[in-house]
Backbone as a printed PyTorch tensor [residue, N CA C, xyz], in Angstrom:
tensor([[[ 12.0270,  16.9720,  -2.3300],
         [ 10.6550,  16.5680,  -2.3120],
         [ 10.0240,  17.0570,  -1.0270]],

        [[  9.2080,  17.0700,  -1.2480],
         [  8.1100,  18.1430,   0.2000],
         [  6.8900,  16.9610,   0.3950]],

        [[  6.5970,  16.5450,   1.4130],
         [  5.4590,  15.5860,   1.9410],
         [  4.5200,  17.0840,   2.3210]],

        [[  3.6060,  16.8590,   1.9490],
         [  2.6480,  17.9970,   2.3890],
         [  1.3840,  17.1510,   2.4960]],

        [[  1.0110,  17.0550,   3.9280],
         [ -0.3300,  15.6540,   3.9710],
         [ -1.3790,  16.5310,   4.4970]],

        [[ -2.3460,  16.4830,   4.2000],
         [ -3.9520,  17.1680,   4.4240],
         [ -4.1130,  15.6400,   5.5150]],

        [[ -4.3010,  16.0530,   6.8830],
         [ -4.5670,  15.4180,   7.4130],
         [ -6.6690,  15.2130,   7.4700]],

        [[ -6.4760,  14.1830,   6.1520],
         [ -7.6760,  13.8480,   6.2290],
         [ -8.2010,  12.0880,   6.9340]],

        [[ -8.4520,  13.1770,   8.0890],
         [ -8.7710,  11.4950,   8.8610],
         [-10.4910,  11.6310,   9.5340]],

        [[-10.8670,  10.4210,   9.2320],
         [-11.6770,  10.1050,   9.6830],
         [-11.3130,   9.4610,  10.5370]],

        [[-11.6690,   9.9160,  12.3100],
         [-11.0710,   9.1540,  13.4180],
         [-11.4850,   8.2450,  13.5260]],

        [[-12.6670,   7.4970,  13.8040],
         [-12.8330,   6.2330,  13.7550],
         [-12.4790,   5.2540,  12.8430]],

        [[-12.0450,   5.4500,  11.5970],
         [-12.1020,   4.9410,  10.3670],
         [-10.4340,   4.8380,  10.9180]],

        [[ -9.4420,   5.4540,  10.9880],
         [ -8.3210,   5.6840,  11.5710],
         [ -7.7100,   4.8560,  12.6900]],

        [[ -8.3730,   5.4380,  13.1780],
         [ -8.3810,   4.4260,  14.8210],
         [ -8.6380,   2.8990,  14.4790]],

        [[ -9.6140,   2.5690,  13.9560],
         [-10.0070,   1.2220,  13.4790],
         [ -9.0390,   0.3330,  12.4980]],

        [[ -8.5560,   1.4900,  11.8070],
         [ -7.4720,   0.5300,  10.7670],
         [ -6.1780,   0.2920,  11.6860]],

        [[ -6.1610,   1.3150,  12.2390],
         [ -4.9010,   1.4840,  13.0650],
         [ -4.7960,   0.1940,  14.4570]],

        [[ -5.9250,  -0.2590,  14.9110],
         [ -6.1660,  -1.1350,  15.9240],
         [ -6.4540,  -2.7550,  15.1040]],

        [[ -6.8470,  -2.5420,  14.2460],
         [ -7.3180,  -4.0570,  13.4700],
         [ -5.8440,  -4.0720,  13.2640]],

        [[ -4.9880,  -3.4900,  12.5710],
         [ -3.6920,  -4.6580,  11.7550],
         [ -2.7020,  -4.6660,  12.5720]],

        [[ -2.5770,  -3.9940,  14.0910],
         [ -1.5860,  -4.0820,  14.9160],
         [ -0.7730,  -5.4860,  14.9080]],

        [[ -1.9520,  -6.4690,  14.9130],
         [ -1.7610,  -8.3800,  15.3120],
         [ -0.6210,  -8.5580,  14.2470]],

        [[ -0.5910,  -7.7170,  13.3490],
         [ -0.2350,  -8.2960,  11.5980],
         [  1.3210,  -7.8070,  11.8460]],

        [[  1.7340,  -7.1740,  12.7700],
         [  3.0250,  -6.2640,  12.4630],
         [  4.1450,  -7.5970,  12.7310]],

        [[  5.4130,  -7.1340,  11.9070],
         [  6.2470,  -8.2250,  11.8930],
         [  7.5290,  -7.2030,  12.7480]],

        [[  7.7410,  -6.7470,  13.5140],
         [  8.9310,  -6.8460,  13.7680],
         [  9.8020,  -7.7790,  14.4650]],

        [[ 11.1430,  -7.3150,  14.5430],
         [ 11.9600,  -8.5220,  15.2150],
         [ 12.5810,  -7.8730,  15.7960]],

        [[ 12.7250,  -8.8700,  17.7880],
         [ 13.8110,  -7.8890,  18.2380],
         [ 15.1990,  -8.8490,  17.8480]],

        [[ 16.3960,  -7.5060,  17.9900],
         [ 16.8880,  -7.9140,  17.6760],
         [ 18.2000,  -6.9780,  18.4990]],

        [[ 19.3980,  -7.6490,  18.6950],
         [ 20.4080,  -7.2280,  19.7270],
         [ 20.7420,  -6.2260,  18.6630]],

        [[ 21.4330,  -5.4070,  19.5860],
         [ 22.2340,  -3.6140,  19.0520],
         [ 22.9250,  -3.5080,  19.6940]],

        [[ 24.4500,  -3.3150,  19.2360],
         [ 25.7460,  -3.5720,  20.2240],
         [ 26.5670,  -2.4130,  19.5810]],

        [[ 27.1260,  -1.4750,  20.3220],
         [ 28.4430,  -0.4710,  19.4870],
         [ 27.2810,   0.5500,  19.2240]],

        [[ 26.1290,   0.9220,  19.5990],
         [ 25.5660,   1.9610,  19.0510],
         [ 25.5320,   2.6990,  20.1620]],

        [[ 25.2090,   4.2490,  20.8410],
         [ 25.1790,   4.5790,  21.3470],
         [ 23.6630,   5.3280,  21.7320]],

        [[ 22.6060,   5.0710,  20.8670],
         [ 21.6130,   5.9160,  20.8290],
         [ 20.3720,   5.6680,  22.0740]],

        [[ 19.7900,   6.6960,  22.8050],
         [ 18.9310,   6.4600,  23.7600],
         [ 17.7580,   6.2960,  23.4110]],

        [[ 16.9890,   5.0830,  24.2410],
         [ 15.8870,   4.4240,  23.7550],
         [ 14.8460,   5.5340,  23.3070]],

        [[ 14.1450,   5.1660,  22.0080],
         [ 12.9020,   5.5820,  21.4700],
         [ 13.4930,   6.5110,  20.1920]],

        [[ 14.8910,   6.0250,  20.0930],
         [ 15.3750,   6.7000,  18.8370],
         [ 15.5050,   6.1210,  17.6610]],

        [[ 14.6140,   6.5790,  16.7520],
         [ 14.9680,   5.5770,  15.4420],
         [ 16.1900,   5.7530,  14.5840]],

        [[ 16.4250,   4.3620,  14.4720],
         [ 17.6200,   4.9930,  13.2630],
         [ 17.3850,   4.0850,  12.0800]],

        [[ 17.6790,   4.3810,  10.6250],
         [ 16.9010,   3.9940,   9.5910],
         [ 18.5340,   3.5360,   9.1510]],

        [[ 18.9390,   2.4790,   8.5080],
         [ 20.2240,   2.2100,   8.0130],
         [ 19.5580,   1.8060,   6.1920]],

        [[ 20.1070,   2.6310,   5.1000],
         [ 19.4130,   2.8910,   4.0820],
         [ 20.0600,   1.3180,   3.3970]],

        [[ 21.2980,   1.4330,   3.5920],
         [ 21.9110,   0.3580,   3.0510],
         [ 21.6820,  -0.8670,   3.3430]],

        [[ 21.2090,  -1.1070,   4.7490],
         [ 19.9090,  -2.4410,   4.9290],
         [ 18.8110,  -2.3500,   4.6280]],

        [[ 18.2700,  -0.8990,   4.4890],
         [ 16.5700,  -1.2080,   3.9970],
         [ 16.2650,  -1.8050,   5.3270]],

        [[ 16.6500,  -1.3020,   6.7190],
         [ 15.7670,  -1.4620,   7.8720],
         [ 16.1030,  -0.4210,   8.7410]],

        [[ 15.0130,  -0.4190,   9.3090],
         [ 14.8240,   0.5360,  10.6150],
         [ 14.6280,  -0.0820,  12.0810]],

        [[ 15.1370,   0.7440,  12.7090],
         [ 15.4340,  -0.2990,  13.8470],
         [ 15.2670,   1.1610,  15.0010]],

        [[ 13.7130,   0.4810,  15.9740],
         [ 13.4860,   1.3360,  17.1430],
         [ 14.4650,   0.9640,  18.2690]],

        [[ 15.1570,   1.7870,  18.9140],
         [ 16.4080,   1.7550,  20.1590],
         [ 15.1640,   1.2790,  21.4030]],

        [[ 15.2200,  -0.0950,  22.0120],
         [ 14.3410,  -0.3540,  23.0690],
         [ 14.9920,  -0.0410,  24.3630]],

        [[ 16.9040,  -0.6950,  24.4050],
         [ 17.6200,  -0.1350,  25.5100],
         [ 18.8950,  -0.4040,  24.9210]],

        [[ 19.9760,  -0.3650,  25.9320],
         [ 21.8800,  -0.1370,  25.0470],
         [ 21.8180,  -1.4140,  24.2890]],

        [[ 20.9730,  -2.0830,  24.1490],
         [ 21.3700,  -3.5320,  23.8510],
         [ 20.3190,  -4.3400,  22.8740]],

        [[ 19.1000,  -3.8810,  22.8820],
         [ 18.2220,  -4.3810,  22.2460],
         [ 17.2640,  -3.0290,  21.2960]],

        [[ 16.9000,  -3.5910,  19.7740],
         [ 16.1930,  -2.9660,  19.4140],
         [ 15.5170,  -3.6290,  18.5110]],

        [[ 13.6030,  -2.5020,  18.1590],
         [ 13.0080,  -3.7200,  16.9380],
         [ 13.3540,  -3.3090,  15.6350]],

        [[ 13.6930,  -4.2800,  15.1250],
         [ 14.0440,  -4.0440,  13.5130],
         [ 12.7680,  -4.7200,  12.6420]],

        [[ 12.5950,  -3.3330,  11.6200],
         [ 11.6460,  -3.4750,  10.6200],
         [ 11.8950,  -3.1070,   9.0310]],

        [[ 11.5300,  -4.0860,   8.2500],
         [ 12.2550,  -3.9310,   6.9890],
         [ 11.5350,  -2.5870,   6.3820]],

        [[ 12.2370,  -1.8750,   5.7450],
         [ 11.9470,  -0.9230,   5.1480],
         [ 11.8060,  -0.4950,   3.6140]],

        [[ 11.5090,   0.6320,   2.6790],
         [ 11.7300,   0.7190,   1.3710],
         [ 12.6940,   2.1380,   1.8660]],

        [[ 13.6450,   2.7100,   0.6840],
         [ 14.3950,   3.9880,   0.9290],
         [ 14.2720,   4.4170,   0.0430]],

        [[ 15.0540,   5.4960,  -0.5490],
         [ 15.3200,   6.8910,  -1.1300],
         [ 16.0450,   5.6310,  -2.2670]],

        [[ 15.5540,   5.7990,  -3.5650],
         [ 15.9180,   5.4870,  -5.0970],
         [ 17.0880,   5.9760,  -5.5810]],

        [[ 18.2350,   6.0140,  -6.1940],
         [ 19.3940,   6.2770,  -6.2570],
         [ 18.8910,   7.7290,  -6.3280]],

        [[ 19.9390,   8.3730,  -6.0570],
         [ 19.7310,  10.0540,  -6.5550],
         [ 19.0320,  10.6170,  -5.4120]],

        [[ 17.8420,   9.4190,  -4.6680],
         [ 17.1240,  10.5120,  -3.5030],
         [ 17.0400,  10.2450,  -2.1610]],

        [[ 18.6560,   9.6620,  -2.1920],
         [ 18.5500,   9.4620,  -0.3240],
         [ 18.8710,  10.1250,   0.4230]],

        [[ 19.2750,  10.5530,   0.9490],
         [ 19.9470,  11.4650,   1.8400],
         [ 20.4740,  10.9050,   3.6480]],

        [[ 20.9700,  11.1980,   4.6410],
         [ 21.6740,  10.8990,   5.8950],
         [ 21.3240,  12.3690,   6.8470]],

        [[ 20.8870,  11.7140,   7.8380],
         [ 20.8680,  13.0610,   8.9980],
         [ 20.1620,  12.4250,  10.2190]],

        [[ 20.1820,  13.7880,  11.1450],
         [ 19.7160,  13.6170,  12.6200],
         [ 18.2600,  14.6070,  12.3860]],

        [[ 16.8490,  13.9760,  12.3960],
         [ 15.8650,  15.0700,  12.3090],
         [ 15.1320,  14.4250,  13.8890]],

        [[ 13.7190,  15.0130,  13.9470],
         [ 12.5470,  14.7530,  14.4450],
         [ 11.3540,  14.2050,  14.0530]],

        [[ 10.4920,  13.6120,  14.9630],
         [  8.7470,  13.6840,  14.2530],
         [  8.2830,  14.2400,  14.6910]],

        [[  7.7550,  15.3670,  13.0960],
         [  6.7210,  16.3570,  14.0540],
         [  5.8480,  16.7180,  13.7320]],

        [[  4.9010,  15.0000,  13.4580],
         [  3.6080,  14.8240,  12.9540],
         [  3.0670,  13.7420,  13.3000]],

        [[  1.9830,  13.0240,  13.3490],
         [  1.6900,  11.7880,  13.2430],
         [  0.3740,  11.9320,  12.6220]],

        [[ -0.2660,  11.1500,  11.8170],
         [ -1.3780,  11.1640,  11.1200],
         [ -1.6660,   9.5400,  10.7040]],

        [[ -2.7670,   9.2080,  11.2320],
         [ -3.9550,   8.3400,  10.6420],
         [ -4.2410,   8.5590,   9.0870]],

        [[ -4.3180,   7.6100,   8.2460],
         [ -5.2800,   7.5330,   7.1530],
         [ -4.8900,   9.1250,   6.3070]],

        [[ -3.8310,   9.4180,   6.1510],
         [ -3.5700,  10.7430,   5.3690],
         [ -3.8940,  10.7120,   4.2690]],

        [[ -4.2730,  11.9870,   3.4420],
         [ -4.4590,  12.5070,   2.5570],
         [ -3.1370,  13.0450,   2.0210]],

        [[ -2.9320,  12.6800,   0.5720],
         [ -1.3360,  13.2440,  -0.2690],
         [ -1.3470,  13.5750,  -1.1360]],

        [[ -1.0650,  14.8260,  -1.0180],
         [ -0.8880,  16.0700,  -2.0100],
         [  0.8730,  15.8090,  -2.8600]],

        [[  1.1610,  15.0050,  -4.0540],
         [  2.0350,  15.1230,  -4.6750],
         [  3.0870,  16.4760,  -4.9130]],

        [[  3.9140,  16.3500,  -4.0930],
         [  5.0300,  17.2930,  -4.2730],
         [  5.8070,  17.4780,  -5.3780]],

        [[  6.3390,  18.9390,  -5.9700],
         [  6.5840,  19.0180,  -7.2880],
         [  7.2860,  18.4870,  -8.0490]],

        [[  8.4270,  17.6930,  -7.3450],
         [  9.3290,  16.9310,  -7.8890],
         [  8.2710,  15.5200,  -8.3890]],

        [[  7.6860,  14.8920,  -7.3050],
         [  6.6740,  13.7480,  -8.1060],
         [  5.6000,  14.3600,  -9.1810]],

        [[  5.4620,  15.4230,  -9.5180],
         [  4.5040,  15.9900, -10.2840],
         [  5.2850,  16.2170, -11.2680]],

        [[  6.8060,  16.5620, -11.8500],
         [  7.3710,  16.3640, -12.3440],
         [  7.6670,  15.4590, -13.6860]],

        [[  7.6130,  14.2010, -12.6700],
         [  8.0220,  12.8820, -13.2060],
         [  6.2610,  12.1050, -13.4070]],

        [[  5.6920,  12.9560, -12.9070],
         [  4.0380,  12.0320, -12.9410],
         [  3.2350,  13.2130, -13.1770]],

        [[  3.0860,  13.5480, -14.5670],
         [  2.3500,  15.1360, -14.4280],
         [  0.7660,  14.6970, -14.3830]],

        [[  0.7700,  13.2520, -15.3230],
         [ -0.7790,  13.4270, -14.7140],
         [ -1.6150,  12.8000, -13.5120]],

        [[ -0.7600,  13.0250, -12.6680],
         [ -1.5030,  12.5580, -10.9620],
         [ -2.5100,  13.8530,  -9.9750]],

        [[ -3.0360,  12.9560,  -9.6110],
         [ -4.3120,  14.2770,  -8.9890],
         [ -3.4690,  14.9550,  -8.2930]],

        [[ -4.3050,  16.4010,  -7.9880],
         [ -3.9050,  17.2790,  -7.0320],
         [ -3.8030,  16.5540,  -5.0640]],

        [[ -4.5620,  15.7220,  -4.4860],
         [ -4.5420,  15.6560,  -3.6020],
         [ -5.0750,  13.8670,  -3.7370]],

        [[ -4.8300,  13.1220,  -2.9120],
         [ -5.1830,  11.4450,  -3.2240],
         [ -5.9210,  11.0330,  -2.1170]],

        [[ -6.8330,  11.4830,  -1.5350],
         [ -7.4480,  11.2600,  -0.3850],
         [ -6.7860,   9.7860,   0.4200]],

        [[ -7.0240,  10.0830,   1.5750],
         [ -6.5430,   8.8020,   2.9530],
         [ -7.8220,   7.7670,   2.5710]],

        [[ -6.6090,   6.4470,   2.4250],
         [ -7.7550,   5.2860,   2.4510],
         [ -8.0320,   5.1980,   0.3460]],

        [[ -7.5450,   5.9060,   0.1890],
         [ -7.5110,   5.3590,  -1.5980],
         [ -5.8550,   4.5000,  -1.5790]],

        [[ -6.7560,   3.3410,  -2.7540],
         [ -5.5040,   2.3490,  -3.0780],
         [ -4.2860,   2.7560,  -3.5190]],

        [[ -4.6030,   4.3690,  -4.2140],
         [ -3.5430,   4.5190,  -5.1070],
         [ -2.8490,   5.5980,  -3.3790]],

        [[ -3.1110,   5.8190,  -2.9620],
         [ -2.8920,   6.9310,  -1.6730],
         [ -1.2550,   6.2640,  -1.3640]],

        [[  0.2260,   7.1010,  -2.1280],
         [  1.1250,   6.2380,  -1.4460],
         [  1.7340,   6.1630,  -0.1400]],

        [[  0.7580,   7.0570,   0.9190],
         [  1.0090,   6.8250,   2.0410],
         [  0.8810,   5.7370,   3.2860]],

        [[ -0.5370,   5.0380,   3.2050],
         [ -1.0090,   4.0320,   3.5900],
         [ -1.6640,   4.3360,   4.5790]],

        [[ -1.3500,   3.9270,   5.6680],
         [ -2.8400,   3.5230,   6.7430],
         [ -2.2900,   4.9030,   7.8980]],

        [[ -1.2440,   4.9730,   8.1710],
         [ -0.2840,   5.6970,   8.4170],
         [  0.8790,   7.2330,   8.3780]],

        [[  1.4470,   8.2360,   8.9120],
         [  2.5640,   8.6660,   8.4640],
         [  2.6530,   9.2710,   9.7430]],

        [[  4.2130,   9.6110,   9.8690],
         [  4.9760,  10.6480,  10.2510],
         [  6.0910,  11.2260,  10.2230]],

        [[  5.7730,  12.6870,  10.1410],
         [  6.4460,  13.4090,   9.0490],
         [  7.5520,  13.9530,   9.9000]],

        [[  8.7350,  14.2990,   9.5380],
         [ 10.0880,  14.5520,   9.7410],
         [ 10.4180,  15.8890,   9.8320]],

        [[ 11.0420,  16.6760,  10.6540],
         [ 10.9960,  18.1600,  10.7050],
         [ 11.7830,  18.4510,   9.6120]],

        [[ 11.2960,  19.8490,   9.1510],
         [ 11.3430,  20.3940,   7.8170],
         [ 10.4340,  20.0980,   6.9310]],

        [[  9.3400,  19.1960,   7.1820],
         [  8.4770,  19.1150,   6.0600],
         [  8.8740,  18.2070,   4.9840]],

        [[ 10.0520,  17.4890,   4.5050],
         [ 10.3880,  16.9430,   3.2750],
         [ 10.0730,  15.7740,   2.9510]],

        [[ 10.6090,  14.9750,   4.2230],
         [ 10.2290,  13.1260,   4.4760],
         [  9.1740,  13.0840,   5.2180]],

        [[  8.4430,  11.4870,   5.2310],
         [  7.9730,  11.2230,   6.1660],
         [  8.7350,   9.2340,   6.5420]],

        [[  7.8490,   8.8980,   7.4310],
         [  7.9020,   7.5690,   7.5420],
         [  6.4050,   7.2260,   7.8210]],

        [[  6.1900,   6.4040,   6.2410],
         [  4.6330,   5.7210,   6.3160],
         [  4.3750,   4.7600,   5.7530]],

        [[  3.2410,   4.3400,   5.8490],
         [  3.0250,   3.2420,   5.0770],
         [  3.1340,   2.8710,   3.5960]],

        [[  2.6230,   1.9100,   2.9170],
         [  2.3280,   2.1220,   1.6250],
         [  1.5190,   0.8550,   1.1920]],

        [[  0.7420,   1.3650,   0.1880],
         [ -0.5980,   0.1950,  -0.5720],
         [  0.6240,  -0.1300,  -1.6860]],

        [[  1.4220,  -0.0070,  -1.6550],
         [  2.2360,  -1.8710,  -2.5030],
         [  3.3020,  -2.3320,  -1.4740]],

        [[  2.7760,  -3.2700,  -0.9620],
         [  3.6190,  -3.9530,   0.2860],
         [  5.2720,  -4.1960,  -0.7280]],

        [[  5.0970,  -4.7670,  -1.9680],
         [  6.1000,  -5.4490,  -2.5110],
         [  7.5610,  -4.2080,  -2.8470]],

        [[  7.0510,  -3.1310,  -2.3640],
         [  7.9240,  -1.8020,  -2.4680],
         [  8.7310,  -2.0610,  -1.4680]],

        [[  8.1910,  -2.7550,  -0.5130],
         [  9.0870,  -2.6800,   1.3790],
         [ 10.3830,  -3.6540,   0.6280]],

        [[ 11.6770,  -2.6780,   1.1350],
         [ 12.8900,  -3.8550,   1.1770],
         [ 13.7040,  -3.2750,  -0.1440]],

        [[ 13.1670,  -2.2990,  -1.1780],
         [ 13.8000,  -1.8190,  -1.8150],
         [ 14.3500,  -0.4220,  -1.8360]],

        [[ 14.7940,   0.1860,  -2.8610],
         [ 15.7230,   1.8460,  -2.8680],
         [ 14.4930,   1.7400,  -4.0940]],

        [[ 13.0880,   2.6100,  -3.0020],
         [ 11.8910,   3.1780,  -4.3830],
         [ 11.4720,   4.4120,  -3.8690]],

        [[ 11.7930,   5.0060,  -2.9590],
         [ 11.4870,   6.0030,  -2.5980],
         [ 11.9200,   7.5910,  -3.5610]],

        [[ 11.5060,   8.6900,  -3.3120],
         [ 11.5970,  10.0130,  -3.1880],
         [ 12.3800,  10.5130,  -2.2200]],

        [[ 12.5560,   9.2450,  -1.2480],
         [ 13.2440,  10.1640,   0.3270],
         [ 12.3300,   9.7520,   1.6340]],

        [[ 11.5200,   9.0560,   0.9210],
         [ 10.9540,   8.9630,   2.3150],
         [ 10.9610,   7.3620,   2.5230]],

        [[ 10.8000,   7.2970,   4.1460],
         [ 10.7640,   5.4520,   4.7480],
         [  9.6980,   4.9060,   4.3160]],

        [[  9.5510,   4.0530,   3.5350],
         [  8.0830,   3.1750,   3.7000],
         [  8.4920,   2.0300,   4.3970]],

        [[  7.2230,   1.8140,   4.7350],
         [  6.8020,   0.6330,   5.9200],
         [  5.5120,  -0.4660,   5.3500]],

        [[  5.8430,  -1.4230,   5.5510],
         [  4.5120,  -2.5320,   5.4760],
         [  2.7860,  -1.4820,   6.4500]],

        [[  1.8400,  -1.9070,   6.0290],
         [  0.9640,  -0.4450,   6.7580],
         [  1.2900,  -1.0310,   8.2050]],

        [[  1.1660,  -2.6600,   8.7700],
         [  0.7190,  -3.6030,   9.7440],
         [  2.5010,  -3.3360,  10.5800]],

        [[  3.5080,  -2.8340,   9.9790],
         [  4.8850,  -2.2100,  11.1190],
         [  4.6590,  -0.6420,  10.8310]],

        [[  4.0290,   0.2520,  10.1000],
         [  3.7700,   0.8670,  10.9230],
         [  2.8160,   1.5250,  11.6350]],

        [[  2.1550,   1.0920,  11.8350],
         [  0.7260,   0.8660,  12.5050],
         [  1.9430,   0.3670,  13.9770]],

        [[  2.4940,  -0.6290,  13.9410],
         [  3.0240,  -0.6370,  15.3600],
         [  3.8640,   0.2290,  15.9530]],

        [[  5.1530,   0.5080,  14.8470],
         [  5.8030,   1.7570,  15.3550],
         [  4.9330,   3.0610,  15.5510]],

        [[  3.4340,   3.2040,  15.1490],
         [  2.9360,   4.7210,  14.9020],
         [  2.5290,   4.3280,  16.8120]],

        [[  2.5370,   3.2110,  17.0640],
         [  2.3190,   2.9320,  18.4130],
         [  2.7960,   2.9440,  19.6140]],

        [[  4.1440,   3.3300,  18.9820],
         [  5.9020,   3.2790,  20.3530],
         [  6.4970,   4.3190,  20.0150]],

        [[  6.1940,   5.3730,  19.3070],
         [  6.6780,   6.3260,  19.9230],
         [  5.8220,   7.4580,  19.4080]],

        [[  6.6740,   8.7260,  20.0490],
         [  6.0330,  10.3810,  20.1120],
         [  6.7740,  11.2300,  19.0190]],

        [[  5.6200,  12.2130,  18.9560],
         [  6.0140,  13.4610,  18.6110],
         [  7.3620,  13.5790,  19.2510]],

        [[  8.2900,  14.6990,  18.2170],
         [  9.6660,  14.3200,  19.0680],
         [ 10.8040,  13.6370,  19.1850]],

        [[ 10.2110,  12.6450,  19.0310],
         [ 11.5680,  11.0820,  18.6000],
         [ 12.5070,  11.4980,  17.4530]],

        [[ 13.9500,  11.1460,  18.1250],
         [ 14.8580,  11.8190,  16.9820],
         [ 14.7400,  10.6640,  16.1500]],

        [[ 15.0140,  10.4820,  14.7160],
         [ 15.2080,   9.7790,  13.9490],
         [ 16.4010,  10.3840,  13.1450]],

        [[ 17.6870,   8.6980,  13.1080],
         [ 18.8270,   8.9720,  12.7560],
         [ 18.7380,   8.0870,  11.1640]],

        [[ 19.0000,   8.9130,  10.2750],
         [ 19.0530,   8.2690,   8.7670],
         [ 20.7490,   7.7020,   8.6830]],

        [[ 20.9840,   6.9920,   8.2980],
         [ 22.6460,   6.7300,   7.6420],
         [ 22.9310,   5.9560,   6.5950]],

        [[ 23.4700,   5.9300,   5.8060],
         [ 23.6400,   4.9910,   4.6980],
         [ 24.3650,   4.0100,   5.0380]]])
């Protein structure tokens, strides 16, 4: 699957969603012991359905997540090397596939938009980690491959870290 996002943002409109639901974000810290990873590294554990930002050797925030649907998960060491406000989503061919009659492009800020308020996208182009307009998706295996997030965690994570940040997938 290929995330291909038309970064259609309206910055203020962006900025504004992005600053209003910060209050709303739920993470939890939570101790991290036996891991070795240096702070600001995400690592996504598929088989909890959480993601958890590295704060230091000992502490990190954990946020519940949705994953990759049987058949489309996958494990690795990538990057982010995108961040986008309020995206625009262009259905990749595999979801066009299975959904032939979905628009060509779903503009940022539509209900049906399954990105949300949010994204950032993963080097190579394939995944991202973003939001999504059905909260009730967070916590399950519904994905294509990519992380979803409640919009209000990630709206906070789109807030703690950079372009750059390795993100570690594992099952």
């Amino acid at each position: 699957m290929s995330v291909r996002i038309a970064v259609a943002v309206a910055a203020t409109i962006g900025a504004g969603v992005l600053m209003s639901s910060a209050a709303e974000a739920r993470p939890e810290m939570v101790g991290m012991r036996g891991d070795n990873y240096e702070p600001g590294t995400i690592v996504v554990r598929t088989n909890e359905r959480r993601l958890y930002l590295i704060l230091d050797s000992g502490h990190a925030m954990r946020y519940p997540v949705g994953v990759g649907k049987a058949g489309k998960q996958w494990a690795g060491t990538t990057k982010i090397d995108g961040k986008y406000t309020n995206p625009a989503w262009s259905p990749p061919a595999e979801v066009r596939r299975d959904k032939p009659n979905m628009p060509d492009v779903i503009p940022g800020g539509s209900p049906r938009n399954p990105m949300g308020v949010a994204a950032m996208t993963l080097a190579g182009g394939e995944y991202a980690i973003h939001g999504t307009n059905v909260p009730g998706s967070v916590g399950g295996f519904v994905s294509y491959g990519c992380i979803r997030m409640l919009n209000s965690d990630i709206t906070d994570l789109y807030q703690r870290v950079s372009v750059g940040a390795t993100v570690v997938v594992t099952r």
